[in-house]
C-alpha positions as CSV (number, residue, x, y, z in Angstrom):
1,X,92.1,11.9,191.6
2,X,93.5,11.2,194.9
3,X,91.4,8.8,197.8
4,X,90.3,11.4,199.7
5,X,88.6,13.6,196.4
6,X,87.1,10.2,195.9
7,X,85.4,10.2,199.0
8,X,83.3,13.2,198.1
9,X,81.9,11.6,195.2
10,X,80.7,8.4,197.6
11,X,76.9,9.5,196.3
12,X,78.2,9.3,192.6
13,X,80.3,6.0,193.1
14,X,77.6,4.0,194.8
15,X,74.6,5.0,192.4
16,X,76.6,4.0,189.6
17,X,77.7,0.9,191.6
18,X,73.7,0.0,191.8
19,X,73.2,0.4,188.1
20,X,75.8,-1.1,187.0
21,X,77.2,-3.6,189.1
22,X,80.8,-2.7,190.5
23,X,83.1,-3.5,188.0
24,X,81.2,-1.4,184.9
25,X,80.1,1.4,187.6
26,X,84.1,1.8,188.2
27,X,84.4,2.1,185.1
28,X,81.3,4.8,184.8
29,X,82.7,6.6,188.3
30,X,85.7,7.1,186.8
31,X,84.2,8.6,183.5
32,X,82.1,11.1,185.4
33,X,85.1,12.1,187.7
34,X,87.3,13.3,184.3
35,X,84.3,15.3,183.7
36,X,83.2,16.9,186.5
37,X,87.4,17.8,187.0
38,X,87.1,19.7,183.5
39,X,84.0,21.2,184.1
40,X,84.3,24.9,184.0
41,X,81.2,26.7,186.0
42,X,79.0,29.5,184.2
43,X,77.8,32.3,186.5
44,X,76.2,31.1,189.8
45,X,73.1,32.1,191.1
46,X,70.8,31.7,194.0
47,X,70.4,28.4,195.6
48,X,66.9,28.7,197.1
49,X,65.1,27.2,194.3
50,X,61.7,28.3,194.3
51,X,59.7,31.1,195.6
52,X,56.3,32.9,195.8
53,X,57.6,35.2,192.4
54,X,58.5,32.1,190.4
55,X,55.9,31.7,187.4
56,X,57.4,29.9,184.5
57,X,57.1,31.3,180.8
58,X,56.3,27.9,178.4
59,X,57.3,28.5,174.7
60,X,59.0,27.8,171.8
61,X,62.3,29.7,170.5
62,X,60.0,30.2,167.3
63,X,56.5,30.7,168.7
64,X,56.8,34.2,167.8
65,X,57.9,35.4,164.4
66,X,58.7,38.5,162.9
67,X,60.8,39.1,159.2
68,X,64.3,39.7,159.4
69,X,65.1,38.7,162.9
70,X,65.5,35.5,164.2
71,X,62.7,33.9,166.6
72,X,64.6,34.3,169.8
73,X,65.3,37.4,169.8
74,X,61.8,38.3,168.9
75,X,60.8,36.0,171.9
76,X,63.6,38.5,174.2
77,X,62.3,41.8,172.9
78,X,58.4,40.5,173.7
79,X,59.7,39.3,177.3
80,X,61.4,42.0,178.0
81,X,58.5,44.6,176.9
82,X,55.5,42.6,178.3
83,X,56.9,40.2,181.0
84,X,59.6,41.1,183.0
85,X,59.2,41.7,186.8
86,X,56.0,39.3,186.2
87,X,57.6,35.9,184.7
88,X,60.5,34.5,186.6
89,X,61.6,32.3,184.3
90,X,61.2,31.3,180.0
91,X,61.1,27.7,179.8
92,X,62.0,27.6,175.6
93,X,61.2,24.1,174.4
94,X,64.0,22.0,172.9
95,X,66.3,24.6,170.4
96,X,68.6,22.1,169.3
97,X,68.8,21.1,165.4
98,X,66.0,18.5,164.7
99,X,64.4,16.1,162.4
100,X,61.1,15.5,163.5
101,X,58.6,16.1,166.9
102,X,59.0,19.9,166.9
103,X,62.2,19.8,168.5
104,X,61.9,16.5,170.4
105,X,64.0,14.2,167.8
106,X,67.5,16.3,168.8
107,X,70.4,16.2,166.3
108,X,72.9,17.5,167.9
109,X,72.2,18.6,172.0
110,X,75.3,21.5,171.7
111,X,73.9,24.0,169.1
112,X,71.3,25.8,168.9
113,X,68.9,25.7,165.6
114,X,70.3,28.2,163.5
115,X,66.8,28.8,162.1
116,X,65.8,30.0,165.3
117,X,69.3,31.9,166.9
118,X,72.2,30.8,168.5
119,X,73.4,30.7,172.1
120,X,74.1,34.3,172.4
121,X,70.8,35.2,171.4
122,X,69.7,32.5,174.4
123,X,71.7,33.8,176.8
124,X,70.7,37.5,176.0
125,X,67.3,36.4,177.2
126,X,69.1,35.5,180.9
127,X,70.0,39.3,181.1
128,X,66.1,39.6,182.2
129,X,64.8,36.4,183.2
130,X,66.3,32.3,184.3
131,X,66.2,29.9,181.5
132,X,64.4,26.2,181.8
133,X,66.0,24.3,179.1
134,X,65.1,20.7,177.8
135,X,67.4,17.3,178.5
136,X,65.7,15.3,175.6
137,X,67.9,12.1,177.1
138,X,65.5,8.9,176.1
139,X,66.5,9.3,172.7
140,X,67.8,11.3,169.9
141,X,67.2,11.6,166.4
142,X,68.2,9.1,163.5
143,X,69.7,11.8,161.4
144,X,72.1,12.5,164.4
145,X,75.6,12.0,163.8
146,X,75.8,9.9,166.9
147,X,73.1,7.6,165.4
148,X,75.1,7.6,161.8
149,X,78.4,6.8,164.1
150,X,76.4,3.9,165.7
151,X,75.1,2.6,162.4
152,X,79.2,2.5,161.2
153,X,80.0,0.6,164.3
154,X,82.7,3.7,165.3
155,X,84.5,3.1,168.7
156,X,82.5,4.6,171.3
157,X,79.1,4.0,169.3
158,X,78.8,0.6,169.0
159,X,75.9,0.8,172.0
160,X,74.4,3.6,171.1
161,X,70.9,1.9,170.7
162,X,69.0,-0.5,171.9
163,X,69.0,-4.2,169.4
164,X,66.2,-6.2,170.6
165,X,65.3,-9.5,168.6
166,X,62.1,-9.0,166.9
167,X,60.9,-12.2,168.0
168,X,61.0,-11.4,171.7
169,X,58.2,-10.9,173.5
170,X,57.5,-7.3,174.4
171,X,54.0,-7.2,175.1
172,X,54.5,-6.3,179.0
173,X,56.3,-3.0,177.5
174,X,54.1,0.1,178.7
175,X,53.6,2.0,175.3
176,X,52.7,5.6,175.3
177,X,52.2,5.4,170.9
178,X,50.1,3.3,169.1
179,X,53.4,2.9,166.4
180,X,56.0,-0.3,166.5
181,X,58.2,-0.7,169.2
182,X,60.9,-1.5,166.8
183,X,62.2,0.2,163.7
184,X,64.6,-1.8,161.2
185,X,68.0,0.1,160.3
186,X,70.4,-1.0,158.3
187,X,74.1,-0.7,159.3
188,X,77.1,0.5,156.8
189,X,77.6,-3.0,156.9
190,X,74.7,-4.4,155.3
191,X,73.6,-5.9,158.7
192,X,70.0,-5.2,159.3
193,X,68.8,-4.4,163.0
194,X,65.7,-3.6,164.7
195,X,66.3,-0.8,167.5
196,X,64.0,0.6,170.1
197,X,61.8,3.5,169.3
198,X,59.4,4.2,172.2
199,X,58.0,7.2,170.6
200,X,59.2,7.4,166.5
201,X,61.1,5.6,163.7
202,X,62.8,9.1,164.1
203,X,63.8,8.8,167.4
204,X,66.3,6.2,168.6
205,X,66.4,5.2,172.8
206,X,69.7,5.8,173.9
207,X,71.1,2.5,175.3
208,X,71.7,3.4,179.2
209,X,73.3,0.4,179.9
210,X,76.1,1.4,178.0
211,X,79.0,3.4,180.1
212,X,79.8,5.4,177.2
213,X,76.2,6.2,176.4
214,X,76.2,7.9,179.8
215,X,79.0,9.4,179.6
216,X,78.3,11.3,176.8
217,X,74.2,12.2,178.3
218,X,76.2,13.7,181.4
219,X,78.1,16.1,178.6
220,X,75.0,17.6,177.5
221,X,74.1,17.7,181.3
222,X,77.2,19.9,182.2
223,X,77.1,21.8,178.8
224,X,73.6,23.0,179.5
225,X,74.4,23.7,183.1
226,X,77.8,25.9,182.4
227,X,75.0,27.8,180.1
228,X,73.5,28.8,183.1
229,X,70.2,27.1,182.6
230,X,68.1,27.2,186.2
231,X,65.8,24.5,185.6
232,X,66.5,21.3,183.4
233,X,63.7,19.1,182.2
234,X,64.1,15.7,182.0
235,X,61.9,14.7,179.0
236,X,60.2,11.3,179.0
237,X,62.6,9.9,181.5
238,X,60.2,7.3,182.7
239,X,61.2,5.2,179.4
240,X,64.9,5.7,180.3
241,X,65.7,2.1,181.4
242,X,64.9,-1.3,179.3
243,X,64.3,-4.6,180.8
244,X,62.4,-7.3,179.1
245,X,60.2,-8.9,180.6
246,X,58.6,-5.4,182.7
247,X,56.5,-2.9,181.7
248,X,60.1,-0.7,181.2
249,X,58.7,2.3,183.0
250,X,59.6,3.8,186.5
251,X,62.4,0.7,186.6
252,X,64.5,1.3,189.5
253,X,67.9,2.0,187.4
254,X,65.5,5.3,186.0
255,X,64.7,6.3,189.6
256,X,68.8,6.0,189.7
257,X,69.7,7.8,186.7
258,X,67.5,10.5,188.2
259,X,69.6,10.3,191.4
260,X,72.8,10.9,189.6
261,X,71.7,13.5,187.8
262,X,70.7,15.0,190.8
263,X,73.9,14.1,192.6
264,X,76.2,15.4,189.6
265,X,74.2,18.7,189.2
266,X,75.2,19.3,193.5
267,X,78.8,19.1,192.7
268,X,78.8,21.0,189.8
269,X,75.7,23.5,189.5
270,X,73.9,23.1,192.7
271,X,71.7,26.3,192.0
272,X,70.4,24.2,189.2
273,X,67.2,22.0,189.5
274,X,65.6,19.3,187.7
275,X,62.3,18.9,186.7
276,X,60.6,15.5,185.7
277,X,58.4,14.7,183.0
278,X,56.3,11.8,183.7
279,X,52.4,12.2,181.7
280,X,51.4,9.3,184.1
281,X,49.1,8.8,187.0
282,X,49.4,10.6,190.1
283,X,50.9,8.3,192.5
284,X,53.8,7.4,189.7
285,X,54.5,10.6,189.0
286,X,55.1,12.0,192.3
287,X,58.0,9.0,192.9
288,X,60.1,10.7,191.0
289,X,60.4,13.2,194.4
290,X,62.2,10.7,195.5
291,X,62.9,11.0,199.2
292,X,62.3,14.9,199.1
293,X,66.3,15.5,198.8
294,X,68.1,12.9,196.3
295,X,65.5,13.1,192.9
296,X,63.8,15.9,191.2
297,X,63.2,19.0,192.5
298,X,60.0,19.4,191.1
299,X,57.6,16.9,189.3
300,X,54.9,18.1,186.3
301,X,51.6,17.6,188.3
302,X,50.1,16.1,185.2
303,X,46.7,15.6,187.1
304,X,45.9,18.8,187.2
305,X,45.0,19.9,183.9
306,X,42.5,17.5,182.8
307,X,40.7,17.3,186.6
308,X,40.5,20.9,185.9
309,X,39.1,20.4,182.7
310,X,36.5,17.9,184.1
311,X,35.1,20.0,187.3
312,X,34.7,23.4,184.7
313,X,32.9,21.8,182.0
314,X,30.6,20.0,184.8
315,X,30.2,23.0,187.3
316,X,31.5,20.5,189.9
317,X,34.3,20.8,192.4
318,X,33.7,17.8,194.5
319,X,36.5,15.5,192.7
320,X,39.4,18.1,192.2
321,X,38.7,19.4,195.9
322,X,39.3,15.2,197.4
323,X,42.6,15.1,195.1
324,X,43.7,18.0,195.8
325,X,43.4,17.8,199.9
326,X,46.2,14.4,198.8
327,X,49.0,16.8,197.6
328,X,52.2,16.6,199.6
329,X,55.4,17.6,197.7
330,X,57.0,15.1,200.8
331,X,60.0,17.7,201.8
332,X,60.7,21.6,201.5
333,X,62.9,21.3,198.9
334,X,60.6,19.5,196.3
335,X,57.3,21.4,195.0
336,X,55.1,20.7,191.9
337,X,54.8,22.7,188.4
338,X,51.7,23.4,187.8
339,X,50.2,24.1,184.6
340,X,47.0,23.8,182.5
341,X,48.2,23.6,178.9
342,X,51.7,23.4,177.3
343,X,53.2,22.5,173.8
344,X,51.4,18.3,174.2
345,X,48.0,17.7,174.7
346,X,46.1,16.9,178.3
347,X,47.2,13.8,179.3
348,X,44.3,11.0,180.0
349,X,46.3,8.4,182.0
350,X,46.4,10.7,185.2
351,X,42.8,10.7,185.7
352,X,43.3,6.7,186.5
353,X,41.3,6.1,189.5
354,X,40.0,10.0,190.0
355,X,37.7,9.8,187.7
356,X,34.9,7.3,186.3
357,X,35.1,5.8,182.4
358,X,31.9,7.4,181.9
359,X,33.4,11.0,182.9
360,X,36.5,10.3,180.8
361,X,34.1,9.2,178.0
362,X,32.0,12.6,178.6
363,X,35.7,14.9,178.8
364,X,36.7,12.9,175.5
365,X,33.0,13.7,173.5
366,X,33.5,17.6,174.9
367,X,36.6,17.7,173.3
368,X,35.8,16.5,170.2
369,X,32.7,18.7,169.8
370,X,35.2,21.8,170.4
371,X,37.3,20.9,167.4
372,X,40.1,18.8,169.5
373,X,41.3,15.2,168.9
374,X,42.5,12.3,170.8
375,X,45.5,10.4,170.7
376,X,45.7,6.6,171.4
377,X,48.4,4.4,173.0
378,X,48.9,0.7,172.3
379,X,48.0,-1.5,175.8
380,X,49.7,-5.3,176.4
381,X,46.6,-6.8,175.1
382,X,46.4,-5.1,171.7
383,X,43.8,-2.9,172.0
384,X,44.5,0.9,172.4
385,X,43.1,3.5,174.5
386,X,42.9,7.5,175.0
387,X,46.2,8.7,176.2
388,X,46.1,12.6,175.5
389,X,43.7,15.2,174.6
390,X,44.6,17.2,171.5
391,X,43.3,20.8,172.1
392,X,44.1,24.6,173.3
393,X,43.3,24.8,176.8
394,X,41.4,27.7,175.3
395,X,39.1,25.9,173.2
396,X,38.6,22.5,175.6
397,X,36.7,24.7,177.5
398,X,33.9,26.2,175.2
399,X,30.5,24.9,177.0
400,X,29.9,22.0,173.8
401,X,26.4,22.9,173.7
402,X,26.3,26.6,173.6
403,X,26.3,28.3,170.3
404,X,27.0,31.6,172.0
405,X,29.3,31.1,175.0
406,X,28.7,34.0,176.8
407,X,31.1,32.9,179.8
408,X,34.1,31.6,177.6
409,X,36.8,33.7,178.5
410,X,35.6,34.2,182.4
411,X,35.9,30.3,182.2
412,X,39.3,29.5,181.2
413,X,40.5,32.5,183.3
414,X,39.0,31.2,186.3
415,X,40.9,27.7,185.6
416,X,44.1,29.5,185.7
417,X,43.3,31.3,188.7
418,X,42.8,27.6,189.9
419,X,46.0,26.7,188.2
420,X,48.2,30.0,190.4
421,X,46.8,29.3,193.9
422,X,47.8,25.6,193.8
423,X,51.0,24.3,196.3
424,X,53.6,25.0,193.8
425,X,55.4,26.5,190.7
426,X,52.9,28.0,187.9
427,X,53.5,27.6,184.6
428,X,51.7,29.2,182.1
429,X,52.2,28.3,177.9
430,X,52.5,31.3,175.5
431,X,49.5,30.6,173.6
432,X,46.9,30.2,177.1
433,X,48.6,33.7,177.8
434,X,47.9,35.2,174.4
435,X,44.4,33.0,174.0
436,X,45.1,31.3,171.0
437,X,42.4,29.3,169.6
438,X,42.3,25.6,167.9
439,X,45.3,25.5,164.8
440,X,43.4,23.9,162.5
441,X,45.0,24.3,159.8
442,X,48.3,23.5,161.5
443,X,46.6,19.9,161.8
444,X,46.0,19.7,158.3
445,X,49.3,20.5,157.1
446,X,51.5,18.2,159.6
447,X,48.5,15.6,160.0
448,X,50.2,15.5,163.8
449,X,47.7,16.1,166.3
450,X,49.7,17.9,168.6
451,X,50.1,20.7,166.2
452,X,46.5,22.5,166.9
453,X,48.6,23.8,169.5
454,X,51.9,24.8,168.4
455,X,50.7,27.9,165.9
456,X,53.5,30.1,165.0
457,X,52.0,33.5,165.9
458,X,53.3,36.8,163.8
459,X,55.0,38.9,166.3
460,X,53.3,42.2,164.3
461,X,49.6,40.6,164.4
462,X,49.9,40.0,168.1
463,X,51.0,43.4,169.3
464,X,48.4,45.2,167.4
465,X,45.1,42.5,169.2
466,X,47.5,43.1,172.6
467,X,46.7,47.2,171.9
468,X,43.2,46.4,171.0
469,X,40.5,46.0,174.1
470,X,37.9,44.5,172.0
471,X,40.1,41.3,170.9
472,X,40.4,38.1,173.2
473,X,44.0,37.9,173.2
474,X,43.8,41.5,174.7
475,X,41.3,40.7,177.6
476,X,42.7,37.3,178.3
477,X,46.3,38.3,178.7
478,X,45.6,41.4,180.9
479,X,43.9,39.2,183.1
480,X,46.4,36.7,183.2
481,X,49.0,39.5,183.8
482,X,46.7,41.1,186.6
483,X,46.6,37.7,188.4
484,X,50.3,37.0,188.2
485,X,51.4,40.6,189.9
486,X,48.8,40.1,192.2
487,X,50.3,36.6,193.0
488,X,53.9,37.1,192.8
489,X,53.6,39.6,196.0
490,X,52.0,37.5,198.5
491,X,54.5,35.1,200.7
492,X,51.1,33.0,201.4
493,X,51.6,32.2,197.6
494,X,55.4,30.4,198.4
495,X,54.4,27.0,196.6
496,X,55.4,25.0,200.3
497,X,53.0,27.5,202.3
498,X,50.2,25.4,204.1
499,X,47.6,24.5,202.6
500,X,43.7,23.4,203.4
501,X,41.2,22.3,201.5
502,X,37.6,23.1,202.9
503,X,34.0,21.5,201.0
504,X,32.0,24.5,201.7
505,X,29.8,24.2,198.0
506,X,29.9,21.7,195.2
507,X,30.5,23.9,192.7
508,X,33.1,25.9,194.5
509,X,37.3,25.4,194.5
510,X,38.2,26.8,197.7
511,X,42.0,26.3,198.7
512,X,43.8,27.8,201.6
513,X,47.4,29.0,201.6
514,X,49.1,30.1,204.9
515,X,53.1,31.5,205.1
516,X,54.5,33.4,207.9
517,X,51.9,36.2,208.9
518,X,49.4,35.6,206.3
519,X,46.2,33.4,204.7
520,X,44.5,33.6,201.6
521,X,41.7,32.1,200.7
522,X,41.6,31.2,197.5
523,X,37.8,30.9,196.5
524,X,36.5,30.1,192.7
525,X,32.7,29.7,191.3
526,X,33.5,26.7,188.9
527,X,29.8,26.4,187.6
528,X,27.6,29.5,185.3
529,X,25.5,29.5,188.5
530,X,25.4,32.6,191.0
531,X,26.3,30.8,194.1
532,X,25.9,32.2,198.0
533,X,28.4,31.6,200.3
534,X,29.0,31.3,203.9
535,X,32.8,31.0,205.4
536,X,32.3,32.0,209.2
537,X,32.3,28.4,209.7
538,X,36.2,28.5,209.0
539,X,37.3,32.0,209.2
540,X,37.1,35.3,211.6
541,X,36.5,38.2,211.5
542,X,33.7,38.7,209.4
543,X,35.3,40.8,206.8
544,X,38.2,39.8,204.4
545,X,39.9,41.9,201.6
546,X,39.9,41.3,197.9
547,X,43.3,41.3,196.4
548,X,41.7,41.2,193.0
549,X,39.1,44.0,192.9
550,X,40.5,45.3,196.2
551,X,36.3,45.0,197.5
552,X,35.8,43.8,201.5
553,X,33.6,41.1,201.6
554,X,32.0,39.5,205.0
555,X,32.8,36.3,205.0
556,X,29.0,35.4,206.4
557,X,27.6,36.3,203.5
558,X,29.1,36.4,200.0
559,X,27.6,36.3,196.3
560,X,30.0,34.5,193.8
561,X,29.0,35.0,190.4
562,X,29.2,32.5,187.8
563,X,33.1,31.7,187.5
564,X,33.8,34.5,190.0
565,X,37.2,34.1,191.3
566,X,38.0,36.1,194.8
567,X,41.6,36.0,196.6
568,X,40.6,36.8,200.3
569,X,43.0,37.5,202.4
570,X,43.7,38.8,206.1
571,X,47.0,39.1,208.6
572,X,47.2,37.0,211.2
573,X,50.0,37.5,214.4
């Protein structure tokens, strides 16, 4: 490649120059440069990333099941009766071959699990809707040919992993597991190592500092772009980068293997945007926006569902009103993803500083009473503490007390109302849209916490509660579905409209949105209180429209019910 096609790659050549020094990033530049030269670009699509009708789909390829026909296409036919026009986009959690984690220890990044389809059926599904797909790049499973490659020291594996001397001091390491850092292997050579395993013995960290390593991570990249995926997740890439002696987390070569992701993807895929998974206090998280045009595109807003959780069960809006006046997704081409519940639990570590250890004590003993568990990460000092949440969304917010719950389902519907007018991209998870309770049983069987909300769900069973009006699942999806068509059509909805946060009542959520000739006002009873209302402070005229129940209400004067949930809107000049 000539001097002057180098030149457009200056982005590419001096991020990999400030991870790697100059000599090794030459060596990386020119690695990338053979690939994005043979890279051969699937069907292009629209380049304004985000909109007021994007509402992500989360699921597994297998969450629905039916005899005879693999999962995906099940998960197509059930998209494309109940969902289309109304989802934007499926995000289907990693459908790779895999050992262990539900899809999170990958064996091999290019196929899809046979058990579940295989890349036609994935890309039949794109017919209807845009795909999210998963970029599991911290590690990959030990049963992975790559890892067996490494363990026979084959050229172009030797650094596949991570050797660390077990006698080093690790204790600054930030650890999101209570289980060891380090697993031993044994090489084909009768060598014993011990490797780094941030989250399983199953699942080996890809060593970054390694050319080759990167090479190969930015082939799955361009595979899964030419596939025509529209949003790729970066999974746990907080851990990406090691060095001893720090709490290997958020390290500055991470925030620039997130640039060159970012910077590879605008050569070669530009329509295609990455989201970052970071389960980690708000402030961190939101540095992976970088400078709102060189990092991700959108960031999880992990906060979210566990302040949510907190201001329901306690019928008080005070704290999630102060946090969420703080949001800025710094530039117009960066926005969050909003969600309450997906395949992990609620993440603990984002309440940091937003909440009291008295409150997170209280969220923790509600959860519990409602069937959930906790899961506990190791801290420098030895101890442990609550990391995540282990629960359906569904089920976390049962009022503990109450044997007879008469405002369940009005609950968790009005905490994804919450979850649809916040700045952003919703995403919902298939079993908060079909209102699947606890998997007990699940638990049992795996003894993984983070199964109670990965049920497989009979495709048959579902349909026949989805026809039947008397069933939860029936009256908690066509409420979801009611919200979502009413949302997608508003442009005050765009997830960078304005948006104001006004303290008119503690135990009411009231969020403005604003976009080109219209507001809404977004206004949500979070307590099993009536509440009465005045707005005139904030808004004229006196009467405002409904978009829910299509009723006029005067703003001077307005009756919330317990969990009530009103989208008020008006046209402004």
């Amino acid at each position: 490649m000539n001097e002057m096609k180098d030149n457009e790659y200056d982005d590419i050549n001096r991020i990999l120059s400030s991870i790697y020094g100059q000599k090794q990033g030459q060596d990386a530049f020119r690695r990338i440069l053979r690939l994005i030269a043979s890279f051969a670009p699937g069907s292009k699509r629209e380049t304004d990333y985000f909109n007021e009708s994007d509402v992500i789909l989360i699921t597994y390829g297998d969450s629905l099941e039916q005899k005879d026909r693999s999962p995906v296409t099940v998960l197509h036919q059930f998209a494309a009766d109940y969902l289309k026009n109304i989802f934007s986009t499926i995000h289907i959690l990693p459908f790779f071959p895999y050992s262990s984690d539900d899809g999170f220890s990958v064996v091999d990044y290019f196929q899809v699990n046979p058990v579940i389809g295989t890349w036609e059926d994935i890309q039949q599904i794109q017919q209807n809707f845009k795909l999210m797909f998963d970029l599991v790049l911290n590690h990959i499973s030990a049963e992975s040919q790559w890892f067996q490659s490494y363990l026979n020291e084959e050229q172009g594996y030797q650094d596949l992993a991570i050797e660390i001397d077990p006698s080093e001091d690790l204790s600054l390491v930030t650890r999101p597991r209570s289980l060891p850092l380090l697993t031993e292997k044994k090489k084909s050579n009768g060598k014993i190592v011990h490797v780094w395993t941030t989250f399983s013995s199953d699942q080996i960290d890809l060593n970054y500092r390694s050319p080759e390593v990167l090479e190969k991570m930015v082939q799955v990249l361009m595979c899964y772009a030419q596939k025509g995926a529209a949003i790729l997740r970066l999974d746990a890439v907080a851990y990406l980068w090691k060095e001893i002696g720090t709490r290997c987390i958020h390290l500055p070569q991470t925030h620039d293997m997130v640039k060159l992701f970012r910077a590879i993807l605008n050569r070669i895929a530009p329509e295609t945007l990455i989201v970052t998974e970071t389960n980690v206090p708000h402030e961190e998280n939101i540095s992976y926006f970088g400078d709102g045009k060189n990092e991700a595109q959108m960031v999880y807003n992990f906060t979210l569902p566990p302040l949510l959780l907190h201001t329901l069960l306690k019928g008080d809006a005070v704290k999630l009103s102060k946090w969420a006046k703080t949001l800025d997704s710094i530039s117009t081409d960066t926005t969050f993803f909003n969600f309450t519940a997906s395949h992990d639990g609620i993440g603990v570590r984002p309440l940091e500083g937003i909440l009291t250890t008295e409150e997170i004590d209280d969220l923790i003993r509600s959860v519990v009473s409602n069937g959930g568990h906790v899961s506990y990460k190791k801290n420098p000092d030895g101890s442990e503490s609550p990391y995540e949440l282990n629960i359906t969304y569904l089920d976390a917010l049962k009022a503990p007390l109450e044997d007879m719950d008469v405002y369940h389902i009005q609950r968790f519907i009005a905490s994804q109302a919450i979850a649809m007018v916040m700045p952003g991209v919703p995403g919902v998870y298939i079993h908060s849209l079909l209102g699947t309770p606890n998997w007990l049983e699940g638990v049992l069987n795996t003894r993984r916490f983070r199964t109670i909300n990965r049920k497989k769900l009979q495709y048959d069973q579902v349909i026949t509660k989805l026809k039947d009006p008397e069933t939860s699942c029936f009256r908690i999806f066509s409420a979801y579905i009611e919200l979502i068509k009413i949302r997608v059509l508003q442009p005050a909805f765009h997830p960078n409209s304005g948006v104001a946060v006004h303290d008119v009542d503690f135990r009411v959520f009231l969020i403005e949105r604003r976009c080109r000739n219209q507001v809404i006002v977004a206004v949500t009873n979070v307590s099993n209180m009536p509440v009465m209302l005045s707005l005139s402070e904030y808004y004229t005229p006196a009467q405002m429209e409904d978009l829910i129940s299509g009723k006029w209400f005067d703003t001077g004067s307005i009756r919330l019910n317990p969990y009530q949930v009103l989208w008020l809107t008006r046209h402004v000049s």
